[in-house]
N, C-alpha and C positions, 0 to 999 in steps of 0.2 A: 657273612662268609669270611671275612677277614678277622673276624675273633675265632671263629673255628679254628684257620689256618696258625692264627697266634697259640691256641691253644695247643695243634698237633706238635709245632715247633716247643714249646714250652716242655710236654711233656716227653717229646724224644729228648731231647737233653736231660733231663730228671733220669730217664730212663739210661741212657747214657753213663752218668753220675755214679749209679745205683750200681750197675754191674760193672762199670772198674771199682768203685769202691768194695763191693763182694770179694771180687776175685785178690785184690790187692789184700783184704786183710786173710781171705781164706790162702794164699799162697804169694809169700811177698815178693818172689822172683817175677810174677808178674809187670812191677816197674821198675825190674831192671831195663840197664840200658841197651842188654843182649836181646832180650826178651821183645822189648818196644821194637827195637829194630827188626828182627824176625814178623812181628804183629803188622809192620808196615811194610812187608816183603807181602805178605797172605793179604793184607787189605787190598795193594797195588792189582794183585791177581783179581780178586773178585772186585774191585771198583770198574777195571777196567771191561770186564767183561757186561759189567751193567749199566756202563756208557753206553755200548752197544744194545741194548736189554730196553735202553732209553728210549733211544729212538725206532725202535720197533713197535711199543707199547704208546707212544707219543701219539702216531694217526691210527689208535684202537686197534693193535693185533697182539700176537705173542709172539714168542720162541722158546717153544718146549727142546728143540733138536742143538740147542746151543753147547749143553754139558761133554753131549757124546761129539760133538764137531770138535770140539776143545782136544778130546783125546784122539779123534781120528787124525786131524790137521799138526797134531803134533807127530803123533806116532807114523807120519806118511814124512814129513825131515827127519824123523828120526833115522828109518831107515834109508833114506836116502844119502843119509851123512855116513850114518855108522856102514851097513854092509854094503852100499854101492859106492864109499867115499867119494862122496862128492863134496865140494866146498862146503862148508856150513851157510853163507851166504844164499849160494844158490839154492840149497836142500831148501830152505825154509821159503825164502823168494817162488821158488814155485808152489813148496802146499799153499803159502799164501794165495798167490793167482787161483787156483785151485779152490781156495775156501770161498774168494770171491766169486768164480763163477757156479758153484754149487747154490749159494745162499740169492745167485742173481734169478739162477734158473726157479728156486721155491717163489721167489718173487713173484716174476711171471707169473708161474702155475695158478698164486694166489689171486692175482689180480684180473687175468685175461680168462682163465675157468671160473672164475667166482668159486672155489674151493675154499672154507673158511682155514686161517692159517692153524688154527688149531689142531685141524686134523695134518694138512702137510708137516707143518714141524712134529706132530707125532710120530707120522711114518718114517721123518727124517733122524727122531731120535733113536729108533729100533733099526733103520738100515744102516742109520752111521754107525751104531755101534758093534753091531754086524760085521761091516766094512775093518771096521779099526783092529778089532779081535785078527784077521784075516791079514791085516796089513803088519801086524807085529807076530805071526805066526803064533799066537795064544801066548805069549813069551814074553821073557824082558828083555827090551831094545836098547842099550847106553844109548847116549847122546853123544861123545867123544869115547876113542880110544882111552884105557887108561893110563894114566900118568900125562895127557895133555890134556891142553886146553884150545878152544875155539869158540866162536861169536855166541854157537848155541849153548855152551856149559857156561858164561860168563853171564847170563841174560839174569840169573836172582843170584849170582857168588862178587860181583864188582861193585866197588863202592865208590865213589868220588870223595878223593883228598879231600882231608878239612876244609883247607883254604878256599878249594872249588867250589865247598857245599855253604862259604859263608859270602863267597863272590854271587855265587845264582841265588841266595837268596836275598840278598840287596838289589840283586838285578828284577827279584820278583816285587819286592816290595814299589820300587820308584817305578816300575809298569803300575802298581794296584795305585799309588798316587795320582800317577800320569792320568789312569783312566777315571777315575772317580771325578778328578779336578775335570778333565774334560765335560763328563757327563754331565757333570752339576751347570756349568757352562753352557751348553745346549739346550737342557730344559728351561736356563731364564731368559734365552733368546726368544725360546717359543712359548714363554708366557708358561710354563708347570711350575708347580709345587715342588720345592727344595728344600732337602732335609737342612735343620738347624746346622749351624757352622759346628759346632758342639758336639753333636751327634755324630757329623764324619769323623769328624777329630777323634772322635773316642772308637769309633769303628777302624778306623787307618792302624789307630795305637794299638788295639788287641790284635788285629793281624798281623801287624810288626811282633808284637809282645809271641805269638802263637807260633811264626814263621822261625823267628830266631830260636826259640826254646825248643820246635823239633830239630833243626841243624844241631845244637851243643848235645842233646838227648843221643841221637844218632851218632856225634863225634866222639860220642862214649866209647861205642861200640868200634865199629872201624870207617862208619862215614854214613854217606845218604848213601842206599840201595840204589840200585841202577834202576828196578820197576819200580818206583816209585818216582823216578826222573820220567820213565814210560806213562805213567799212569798223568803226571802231571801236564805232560804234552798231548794226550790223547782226551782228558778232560776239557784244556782250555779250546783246542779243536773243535770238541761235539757242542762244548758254552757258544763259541764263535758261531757254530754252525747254526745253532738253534734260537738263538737271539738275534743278531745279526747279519741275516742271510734270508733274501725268498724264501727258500727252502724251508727253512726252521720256520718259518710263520705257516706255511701251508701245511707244514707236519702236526701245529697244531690246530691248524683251523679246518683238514684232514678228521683229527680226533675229536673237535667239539661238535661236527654237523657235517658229513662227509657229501648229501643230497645238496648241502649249500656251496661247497666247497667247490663240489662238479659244477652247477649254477653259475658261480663267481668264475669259472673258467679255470682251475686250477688243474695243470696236469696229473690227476689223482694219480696214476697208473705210474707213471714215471719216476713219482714222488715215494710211494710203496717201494717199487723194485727199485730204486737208488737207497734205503732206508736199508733195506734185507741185503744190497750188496754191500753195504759200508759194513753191518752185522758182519758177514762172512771174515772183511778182513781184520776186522776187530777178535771175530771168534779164532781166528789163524796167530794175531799177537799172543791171546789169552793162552792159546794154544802152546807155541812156544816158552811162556814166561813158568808156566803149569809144569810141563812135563822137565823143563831146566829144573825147574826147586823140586822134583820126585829124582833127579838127575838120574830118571830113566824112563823108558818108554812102556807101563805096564797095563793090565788090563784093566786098574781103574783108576786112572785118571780122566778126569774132568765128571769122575761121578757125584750128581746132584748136583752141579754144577749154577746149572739153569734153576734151580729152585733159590737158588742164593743170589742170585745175581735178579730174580724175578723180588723175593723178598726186600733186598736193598733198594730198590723203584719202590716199589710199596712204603715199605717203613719210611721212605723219604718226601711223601707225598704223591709220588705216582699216580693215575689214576686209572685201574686194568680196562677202562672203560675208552680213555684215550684222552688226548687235547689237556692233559695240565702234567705238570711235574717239568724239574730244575735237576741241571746239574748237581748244585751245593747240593742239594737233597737228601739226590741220590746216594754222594759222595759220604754225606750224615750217615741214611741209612747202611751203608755197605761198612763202617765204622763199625757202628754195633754186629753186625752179622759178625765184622775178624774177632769184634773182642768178645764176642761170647765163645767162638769158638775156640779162640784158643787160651782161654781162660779155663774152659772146659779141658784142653788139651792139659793145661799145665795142672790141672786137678786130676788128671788120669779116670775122666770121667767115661764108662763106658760106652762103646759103639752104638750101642742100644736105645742109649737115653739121650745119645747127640741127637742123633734123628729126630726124638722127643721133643725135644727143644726147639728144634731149626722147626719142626712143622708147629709148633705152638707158635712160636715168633712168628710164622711166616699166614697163620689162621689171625692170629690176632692183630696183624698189619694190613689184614684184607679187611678185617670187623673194623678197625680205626677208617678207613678209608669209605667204606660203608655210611656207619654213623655219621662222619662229618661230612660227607656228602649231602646228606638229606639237608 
């Protein structure tokens, strides 16, 4: 199993490799430093949303209804900023509340009727976006008056000064020290196996090497993006969550043998609809960071949404079945999803054959999953 695993990781990066190299020689504006910076605005949007995508799929379910929640939950701040002015603060503060109690009540549904979540997020994907159409009057909603600005038009336009983007990433780096040193430290207390001194050394130096070279990349342009500051905090979150926490072990001990899991005394039921409410307010951030970078409220956004953020789990080792998959992964796979598509973007590749693509990628990330499973 673990040369499988070696293998998947081996060949995403290959595959990785493969299509910035494509894109870079077929359109060299691809590594500019405007371009990179835009590609990690679009990744932050869709990584984020398959954070949440994560732990849905983690104890064996979906969420088909995430794409169309995306536009509804944005498009319900929208208008509550734009025609009812209300603070941007609160507009979003409630769809959020909102997002979470919508995604707490599918919860339920799924776990107390025995309803497979497949079908409820289906119907939830055709009433939300139902609902959404209805809630922005079939129209475009701005986010802010024009010629200002507020919390919701800042949320993909703000960038953090050089100097802040070179302070939080040293701040990030001596955290990834701190905790490595730690952990290595724990497991010779309790008698495990501990990588070569060698080996961290060289893993510490490439994520210094990686962390510093996106900060100067980005201070090309005009700094680190604000959703990517988002993305980074709501990752190391659902990491914390799922690693270290009850919770995360029973979400996947949930997805490897759920008959065992009831057995072993674990609150299945509690653990699902906590899982589908954290989705909700994950699908409520996505929500806002989406329809900020459309910097309007129209009638498609957050379309296909959910296939992208389902693909990124997959491509990253996911398993649609339940009980395995990673942050890093995820974070891997949700990579390749920005950069094909907006590699395609910058190829003025048409509407027609994106699609093409995103369900090739997203057919051939099920068949990887498949194969190396057996």
């Amino acid at each position: 199993m673990q040369s499988k695993r070696s293998l998947r990781d081996f060949s995403l990066v290959i595959a990785l490799v493969v299509i910035c190299a494509f894109f870079a020689i077929m359109s060299p504006q691809f590594l500019s430093a405007r371009n990179l910076s835009l590609l990690m605005t679009e990744l932050s949007i869709t990584a984020t949303l398959a954070m949440g995508m994560l732990l849905i799929i983690l104890p064996g379910h979906i969420d088909l209804s995430a794409g169309s929640g995306v536009g509804l939950l944005g498009g319900i701040a929208s208008v509550l900023v734009f025609e009812h002015k209300w603070p941007a603060p609160l507009g979003m503060g409630t769809a959020l509340l909102i997002g979470i109690l919508i995604w707490f009540s599918m919860g339920n549904l799924i776990v107390r009727q025995k309803i497979p979540a497949f079908i409820i997020t289906l119907g939830g994907l055709l009433i939300f976006k139902g609902l959404f159409w209805l809630v922005i009057h079939n129209s475009t909603i701005p986010i802010v008056q024009g010629g200002r600005a507020n919390l919701y038009s800042v949320l993909t336009t703000f960038y953090l000064p050089p100097t802040v983007g070179y302070a939080l990433a040293a701040v990030i780096i001596g955290f990834l020290i701190f905790a490595q040193l730690r952990s290595r430290k724990a497991r010779k207390e309790y008698g495990f196996v501990v990588e070569d001194r060698e080996v961290v050394f060289l893993k510490l130096f490439l994520a210094t090497q990686l962390i510093f070279l996106f900060v100067v990349v980005t201070n090309k342009f005009r700094g680190i993006p604000l959703p990517a500051v988002i993305l980074g905090l709501i990752a190391f979150a659902v990491y914390v969550l799922t690693t270290h926490t009850p919770f995360g072990r029973y979400l996947y001990a949930i997805g490897g043998n759920e008959e065992a899991a009831v057995i072993s005394g674990i609150p299945v039921e509690k653990v699902v609809v906590g899982a589908f409410s954290m989705m909700g307010a994950i699908v409520a951030i996505t929500g806002f960071m989406q329809t900020s970078y459309s910097g309007a409220s129209t009638t498609t956004v957050g379309d296909l949404m959910e296939l992208d953020a389902i693909a990124a789990c997959v491509i990253g080792g996911v398993s649609l079945k339940g009980g395995r998959g990673t942050v890093m992964g995820v974070l891997f796979g949700a990579l390749i999803m920005a950069c094909l598509l907006n590699g395609m973007t910058l190829l003025a590749v048409s509407p027609e054959f994106k699609f093409i693509a995103r369900g090739a990628v997203l057919s051939l990330a099920v068949w990887m999953d498949v194969r190396l499973a057996r």
